[in-house]
Every structure is written in C-alpha cells, then in structure tokens.
C-alpha positions, 0 to 999 in steps of 0.5 A: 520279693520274687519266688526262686525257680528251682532249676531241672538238670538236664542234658549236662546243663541247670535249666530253670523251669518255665512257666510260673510252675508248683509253689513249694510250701515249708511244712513247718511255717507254711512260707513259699521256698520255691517254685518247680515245674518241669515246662520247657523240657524236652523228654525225649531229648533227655531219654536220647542223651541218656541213652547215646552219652550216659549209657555207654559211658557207664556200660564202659565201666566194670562192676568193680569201677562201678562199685568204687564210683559208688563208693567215692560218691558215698564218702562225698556225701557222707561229708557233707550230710549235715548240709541237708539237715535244715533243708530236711527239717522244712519239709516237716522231717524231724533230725531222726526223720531226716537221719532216716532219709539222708544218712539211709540214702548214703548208707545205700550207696555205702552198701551197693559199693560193697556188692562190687566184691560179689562181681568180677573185673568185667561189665557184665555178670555171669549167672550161675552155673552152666547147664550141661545140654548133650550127653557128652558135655560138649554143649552147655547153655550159660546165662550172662546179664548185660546192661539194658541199653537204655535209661532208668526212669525213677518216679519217687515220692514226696516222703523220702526225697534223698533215700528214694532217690539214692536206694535206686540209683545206687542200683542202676549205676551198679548195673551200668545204667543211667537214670532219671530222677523225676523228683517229688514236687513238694520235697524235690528242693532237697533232692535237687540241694543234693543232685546239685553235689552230685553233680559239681562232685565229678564222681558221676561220668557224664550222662549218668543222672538227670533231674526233673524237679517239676510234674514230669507230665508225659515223661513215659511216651518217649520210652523204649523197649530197653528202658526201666521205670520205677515208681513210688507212691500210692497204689491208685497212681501206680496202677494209672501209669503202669497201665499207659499204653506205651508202657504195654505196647513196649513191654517197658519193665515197670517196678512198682512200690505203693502205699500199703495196709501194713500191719503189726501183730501181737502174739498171744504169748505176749501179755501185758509186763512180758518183754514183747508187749513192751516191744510191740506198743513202743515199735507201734507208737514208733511207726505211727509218728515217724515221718509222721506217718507218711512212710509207705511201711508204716504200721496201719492195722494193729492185730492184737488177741481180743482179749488184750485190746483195752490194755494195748489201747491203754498203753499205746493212748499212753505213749502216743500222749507222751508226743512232742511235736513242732519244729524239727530245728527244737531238740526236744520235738519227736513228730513234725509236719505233714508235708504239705497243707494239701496233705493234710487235707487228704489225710483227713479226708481218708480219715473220714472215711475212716471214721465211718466205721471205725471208733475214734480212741486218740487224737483225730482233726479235731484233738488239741495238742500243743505245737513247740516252736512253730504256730499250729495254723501255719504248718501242717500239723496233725495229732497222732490218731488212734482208731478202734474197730471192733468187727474187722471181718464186716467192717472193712475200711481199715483193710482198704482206706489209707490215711498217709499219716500218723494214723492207724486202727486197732483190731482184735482175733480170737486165733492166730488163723484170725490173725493171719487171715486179717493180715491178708486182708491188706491185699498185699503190704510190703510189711509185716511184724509179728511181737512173739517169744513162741517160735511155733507161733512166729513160724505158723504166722509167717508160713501163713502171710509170708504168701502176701508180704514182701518182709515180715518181721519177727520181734522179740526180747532176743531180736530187739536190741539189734533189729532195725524196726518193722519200717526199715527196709535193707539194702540186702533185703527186698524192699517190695510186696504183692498185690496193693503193695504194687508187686514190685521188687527194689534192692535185695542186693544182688536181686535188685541189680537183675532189674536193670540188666538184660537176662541171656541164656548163650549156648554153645561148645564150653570153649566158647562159653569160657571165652564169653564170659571170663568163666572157665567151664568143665570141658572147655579147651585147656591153655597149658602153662609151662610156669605153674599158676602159683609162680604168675602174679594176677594181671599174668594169669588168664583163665583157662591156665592149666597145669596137669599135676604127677600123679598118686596111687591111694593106698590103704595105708592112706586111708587108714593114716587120714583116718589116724590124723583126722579122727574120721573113722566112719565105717567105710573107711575102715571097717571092711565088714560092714559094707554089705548093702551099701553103695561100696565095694571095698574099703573107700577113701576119705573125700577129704583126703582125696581133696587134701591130696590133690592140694599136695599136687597142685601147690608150688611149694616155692614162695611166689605171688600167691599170698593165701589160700582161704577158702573153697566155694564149692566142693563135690565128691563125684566118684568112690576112690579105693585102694590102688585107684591112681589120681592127678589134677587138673589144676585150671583158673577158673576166674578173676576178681580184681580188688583196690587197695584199702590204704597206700600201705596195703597190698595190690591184689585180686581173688583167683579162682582155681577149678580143681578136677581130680580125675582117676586113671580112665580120666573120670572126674572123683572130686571137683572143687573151686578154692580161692587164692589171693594172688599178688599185682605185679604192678604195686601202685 
C-alpha cells in the first residue's frame, strides 16, 4: 500500500511534495500516516506571490473588515472543531489535550475578531495621542502604524499544531498581512486537515496563507527587509535561525518564543491541608502531564519551603500515581503519547542528563505503567517522572537541561529571597506561578522575578475557581519571556498586532495630521457645519465638523446650585475664606459643571440620529472657571468607528467621537473632553 504524500499549499494551488519525504508516525500505534517534505518549492517564488497578491489584498481591508474576516472564519471552524479530534488523538493528544490546541485555536481568532472595535474603519492605526512640538501648536508629530508590506514567515512547533498556527495569524491578518505557515513535520497532517478548510471556506482573500508541510530548508534566504519571522521551538534552534546572516543583514524583525525552565513556587503560608497547597500540587501534576509534558510553559522546577519537600513529594507521587495513560480515543485515559518515537528518545536522553545530578523520586524510562487501549511498545509513551534535588545552587542541570515531557524536579529554599533567586536561575522562562494566601509574599515574589518572566501567576483559594492555569496563555496577555525563553513577545492584544506593523512618527501643521490619519487634533483647521452634528446620520458626518456653540456667563448662583444638586460642597466651591495658600483666586467652578454646561450647549435637543451618549474617553480641566467667566464650545468630530450589525434586527450604526473644547472669553481652552455618541447609518440594510 502505497504512503499518502501530504500536499503543501502554495501559490493558490495544492502541491505534493517531491522526493520521498519525512514519514509521519501515529504517536499512539506507531503506524505511518503520511509522509511530508517540502521539495519542489520554490521559496522565493511563494514570499513573491504573498507580497504582490496577499498583501495588497489584505492591506486593502480596514481593521474592521479584518476583524469580521476573522470572526467568519472563527464560526467556520468552530463548526467543524469535532473533525479534528480523531486526527488530534494521533498525534498522541488527549480530548482535553486536543481542547487545548484546536478549541484555543479558535477561540484566538474569536478574540482578535474582538480587538477590531479598538480600531477605526480604516487600514492603518493611529497611535496614541500627538505630540505638540512649537510653542504655538502649530506643529505636532503623530505616530501612525501601517501594514509592513511583506509576508509573515511562521516556523511553529510540533506540540500545538492548530493553536500555534491560529494564535499567530490570527494577528498578522488583523494587522493586514499574509502569512506563511511552516508547519511542524511531525503533527503538520493536523494542521494541513485545517489549512485544507480554511481554504475551500473562501473566507480568506486570496494570497492571505500558504503552508508548508515539509522542513522549510532555506526558507529564510528569500526574506526581505519588510518580512516578519516568528518562531517556536527549542532555545538551541531559535537562537541558530535568529542568527542567519540574512536575518542580520536585512534587520528582518524576528519574534522568538523558546522552551523554557519554567517553575511553580510554594509559598511558605502554604502548609499541607490549607487551600493553596492543595492548588499547587494538583496545577503541578497538571502541567507534568498535560500534552505530556510537551508544552513550552509547563512546569520544570518545583520551588517549595525545605521544610514541606517530603510532604509535596508525597502528595504529588500520589497524584501522579493516580495517571491513566493510552489511547486518547478511551474516556478514561488522561495522559498520551509523546509525539513521536524519536521524542521519546530525546526525552530520555535530556533526562540522563538529568539524572546525573538529581534523585530519581517517580516514574523514570525504566518505570512500569499500564497503557489503556494501545501496546506500550508501539506508541510513544513515558511514565510521568518526578526528580529530587536537594542542593539547587550547586547543582545545576535543572536550571539548565530540559526534558520535553512529562518530567520536572523538586527543589527546596529557606527564604523566599531563595525563592526568588532560583527562579531567576531558568535564565528567562515565559512562566511563572507562585501558590500563596499572603499577598505580601505574592508581591515581594513577583517584584523579584517579574525581572525574568514573561506571565507570572498568582494562585489561590480566591483566584483558582476562575483562573485558566499557570500554562494557559491569553490572548490579551503576552505570551513570551526574556532570555532562554527567546525575548520574543506574541499576543497581548493590541501589542501583539504592533509586530506586523510599520511605526511612523509624521509630523506637521495639525491639519494635515487631521487629514492623515482620520483623527481630528487640537489646532487643526475646523470644517464648520450649518446643520448641528447631532442632526448628520454617521456616513454624513466627516471629522473635522464643527459647531460654535451660544455662550454663558458662570454665576456664583451657578456654582452654589451645582453645588446643591450635586453633594459636592469642597471648600473652593463654596467657602471663599478658605482660599489662602491655595492655587485660587476666588471662589472657582465645579469642573463638572463647567462639563455638564457645555453639554447643555452642544446638545440638539431635537430627536435625530444620535442614538445614545455613553461615555467620555477622556476628560481635563485646564484653566479655573470664576464667576463672571463667560464660556462656549467648540463642538468638533474627532473620529469614526464603524460597527456591523449583530443581528437583521439590530440597528446600523457606528461610535462617534466629539472632541469637546471649552474656551473662555480670551479663547483659552478651561476644560477639553472626548464623549462618545452612537449615531444612527442613514442606509439600514
């Protein structure tokens, strides 16, 4: 019976690869699935074809198009998950391992999708507030991000081969670039059972992912200077491809995120029956054997106060025991394989090295365990292992060697400064947890090795019934770490997206700004309307819209009635005796009604477009308001974000910001403010 070729997706088209190619192994019956290689491509030819069809394609597309692109695509997926489960299990994956990668996936794309509302209706992001760069205000600097004009280049690893690939091009495709996935060889069948879906959806415009199956063997010499590499995998091959002299001569950005010496810590609050201790051993035994070990944040050093080794020991040996491994298609199996035969191997082989120093407590290569469902010589299956050592500061392979598995080694400290100090001594992890009721302790050991972690977690009776886990990385949070752990940074939201977009700081007259990015800014020429903005449906309006609003003299009267109405009877509103030594002059205005007046001038009271006024972004104070000051508004849109409906029913509408300026009678600005207004679509389908 002849082998399936795994095909590679590249250029539009399904290509088998050539040659006889890499045999993929069931992790759990140790038959051949397929073979992949990725012989016969033509890297160069792909970057070319991503850069002249996917880019411009995807650049075309606002952040908000780009985010329902995701979105769509999430559903699609999401409908068919339950497809990839069997495919999962042979990889060696458990249902919760395969929940994990495939369902997490998704639920990344779910969450980019989301971040589209953070952006406004155009291709390229404004960020952050101008700089104002003269005297005057008549010249300001802006910085704006646009899509790099290249492709994204992800090297993935074998352990996640649906999550890896979905948590990063969920990104680029959000910041407007394509990508090409170079898949892991010994899981990339799952990721192609998807790429093949993704595909035959349509939902991606054309260019927007390739996949190679295959080794990828000089996939970095065709790179360019607007090009983006991501990599996962170990320390040893990231820092080899970072270096490639390409990579250096282009200034090629390169996001790296390696296999790290991560570590849980046990605070010494946290005896043996209290909640936390509890916690600790069973997130422990959880990230020993989750993807069996093969998670680039599991837990590998166990920090525990000297004093509590044997009893963390003992019920950790206990939990462990409790184990059932096999086949993942058997309910009752919690632990799979290894990926592969060869995996194996290098496992034990890092784990001799291991054992050179430190005390064999559990499990180990020669351990006798019972395998549901599957022969234990066919798979690639290990025991879960457990290693002592007991002098951490002179013996040093657990702070350096890692085993990719189900293995990990216990350690004491006497202070928590010990604590803190061996936790440092991963040389970077993306991961830390520390199990404490004591917040004091909690504080002084994340402000200790927050320095070399990427996420540190804080485990307790109160955040444990909500808490995702120490190896659970977010979408909003940064998944990444210094040092070993590659000093790379991946999602995080918003931060994330910045990798796959070009920084550019513009400068210039805050007209031209305006005009530039879509944001109107203080100073910039106003476009005064004759209708009030509150009577223009969104698509009328344009930023830059301007009313001047009538005008009020602030009475004392004023001041006293807000104070009546409101509660707020601090003493520079009303006691004028006690004003010595302060910043006033007289008896001042409340700020809030100096805002609550200017509402009262901008607002049409007439029923028109505007649905609902819910919320201000930003509000400041800038000048005192006394008595006898006379004020008015300037009343500007300052920018627009455009919504889709959520059902047939709802309403088309977007999010309008109105800058609101109020100035006092010599033109000085004494209180700016953003509110925001959902505005009515004149066209409803």
């Amino acid at each position: 019976m002849m082998t399936k070729k795994l095909a590679n997706f590249a250029m539009g088209q399904w290509l088998p690869h050539a040659g006889a190619g890499i045999s993929q192994y069931d992790a759990i019956t140790g038959e051949i699935i397929s073979t992949c290689g990725s012989e016969g491509l033509d890297f160069g030819e792909m970057m070319d074809y991503a850069r002249r069809v996917g880019n411009p394609n995807l650049r075309r597309l606002s952040f908000q198009q780009r985010g329902l692109m995701l979105k769509a695509l999430a559903l699609f997926l999401h409908e068919r998950r339950k497809s990839y489960y069997p495919i999962s299990y042979r990889t060696g994956a458990t249902k919760g391992d395969s929940w994990i990668d495939i369902d997490g996936g998704i639920g990344t794309l779910f969450a980019y999708a989301s971040l589209r509302r953070q952006f406004t209706n155009a291709a390229f992001h404004v960020d952050g507030d101008a700089a104002v760069l003269s005297r005057k205000g008549g010249f300001i600097g802006q910085h704006i991000m646009v899509p790099r004009r290249g492709v994204a280049v992800h090297i993935n690893a074998f352990n996640f081969p649906v999550w890896g690939m979905l948590e990063k091009c969920a990104v680029n495709w959000l910041a407007g670039m394509p990508a090409i996935v170079k898949a892991a060889e010994p899981t990339s069948f799952l990721t192609q059972a998807m790429v093949k879906d993704i595909i035959a959806s349509g939902i991606l415009p054309e260019g927007a992912l390739q996949l190679i199956c295959g080794p990828g063997e000089g996939i970095l010499e065709p790179l360019n200077s607007q090009d983006v590499v991501t990599f996962t995998g170990s320390a040893e091959t990231g820092r080899m491809l970072k270096a490639h002299p390409n990579i250096i001569a282009q200034a090629i950005p390169f996001n790296m995120e390696a296999d790290s010496l991560n570590c849980a810590v046990l605070g010494r609050d946290a005896e043996p029956g209290t909640p936390e201790f509890e916690l600790f051993v069973k997130e422990v035994r959880r990230e020993m054997t989750v993807k069996c070990g093969q998670k680039c944040t599991a837990i590998r050093r166990i920090i525990v106060p000297e004093d509590r080794m044997e009893a963390v020991q003992q019920a950790l040996t206990q939990q462990l025991a409790k184990t059932t491994i096999g086949s993942p298609a058997r309910e009752e199996v919690r632990m799979g394989a290894l990926v592969s035969k060869d995996q194996l191997q290098e496992v034990n082989l890092r784990l001799q090295e291991l054992l050179a120093e430190n005390e064999l407590v559990y499990g180990g290569p020669q351990a006798e365990f019972e395998v549901i469902g599957a022969k234990r010589q066919a798979g690639a299956f290990m025991a879960p292992t457990l290693l002592r050592n007991e002098r951490p500061f002179e013996r040093l392979a657990a702070h350096e060697v890692e085993a990719f598995g189900p293995v990990s080694t216990l350690m004491p400290y006497k202070e928590l400064e010990e604590a803190i100090a061996l936790a440092q001594m991963g040389k970077g992890s993306l991961c830390a947890s520390i199990a404490t009721f004591d917040r004091d302790i909690a504080r002084e050991f994340v402000l200790g090795a927050a320095s070399h972690h990427g996420r540190i977690l804080v485990l307790n009776r109160e955040s444990a019934p909500e808490s995702t886990g120490h190896g659970s990385p977010m979408p909003a949070l940064v998944h990444g770490g210094p040092g070993r752990a590659g000093g790379g940074l991946e999602l995080g939201g918003l931060r994330g997206i910045k990798h796959y977009l070009q920084i550019c700081a513009v400068q210039g007259h805050p007209t031209d700004i305006s005009h530039i990015g879509g944001v109107f800014q203080q100073g910039a020429e106003y476009r005064e309307s004759p209708v009030h903005p509150f009577l223009k449906h969104f698509e009328e309006l344009q930023v830059g819209d301007t009313i001047f609003t009538h005008k009020h003299t602030v009475t004392e009267a004023d001041i006293v009635n807000f104070a009546n109405v409101s509660g707020d009877h601090f003493y520079a509103h009303t006691d004028e005796t006690s004003l010595e030594g302060t910043l006033f002059e007289k008896r001042v205005a409340h700020g809030y009604f100096v805002l609550a007046k200017a509402a009262g001038l901008f607002v049409e009271p007439r029923k028109g477009p505007v649905l609902l006024n819910y919320g201000i972004e930003s509000c400041r104070f800038t000048k005192p308001v006394y008595p006898g000051t006379t004020i008015g508004v300037r009343f500007t849109v300052k920018e627009k974000i455009d919504q889709e409906k959520r059902s047939e029913d709802d309403i088309a509408k977007g999010i309008v910001k109105f800058l609101v300026d109020v100035y006092d009678q010599e033109g000085e600005t004494v209180a700016i403010a953003t509110i925001l207004t959902m505005v009515k679509k004149l066209n409803q389908e």
